[in-house]
N, C-alpha and C positions, 0 to 999 in steps of 0.2 A: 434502427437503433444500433449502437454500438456492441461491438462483439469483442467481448477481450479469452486472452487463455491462462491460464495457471501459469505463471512464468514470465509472460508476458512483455510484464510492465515491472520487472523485479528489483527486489531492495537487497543490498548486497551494503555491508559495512564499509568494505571498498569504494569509494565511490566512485571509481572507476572504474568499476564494474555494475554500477547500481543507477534505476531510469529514477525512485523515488527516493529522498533523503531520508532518515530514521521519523519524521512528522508524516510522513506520506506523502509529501509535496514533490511532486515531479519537477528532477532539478533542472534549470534552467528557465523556467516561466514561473510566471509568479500567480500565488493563486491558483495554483490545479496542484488539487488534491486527487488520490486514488484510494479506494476502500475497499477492494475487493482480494479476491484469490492472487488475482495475478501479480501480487507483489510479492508471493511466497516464488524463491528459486526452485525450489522440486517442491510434489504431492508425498504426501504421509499417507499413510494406511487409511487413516479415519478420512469421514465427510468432514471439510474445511469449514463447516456454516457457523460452528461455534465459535472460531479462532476469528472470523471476518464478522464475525458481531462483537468483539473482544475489541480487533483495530477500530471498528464503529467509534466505540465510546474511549478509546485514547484519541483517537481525528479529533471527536465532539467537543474533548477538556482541551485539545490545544487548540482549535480551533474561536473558542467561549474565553481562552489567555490571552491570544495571541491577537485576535481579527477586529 
């Protein structure tokens, strides 16, 4: 299976500095999406589980607009 890490695959407003656009779509291909940690640039204090079920259901409504 795939293994990613916190940072990883990070979203950066910059896009110059950023692998997914503000949709999660990993810029450059079309059609890959990411939903996880790894598009957070740094870890917070807290467990991330709630924040990455939050990006879940924004993917889900742009994905149900858009696809």
């Amino acid at each position: 299976g795939a293994s990613h890490h916190m940072g990883g695959l990070r979203y950066d407003p910059n896009r110059d500095l950023s692998v997914v656009d503000k949709n999660l779509k990993i810029i450059g291909l079309k059609k890959v999406y990411v939903c996880s940690s790894a598009i957070f640039p740094t870890s917070g204090s807290v467990n991330p589980t709630m924040t990455v079920c939050a990006l879940g259901n924004k993917l889900g409504d742009h994905l149900i607009k858009y696809l």
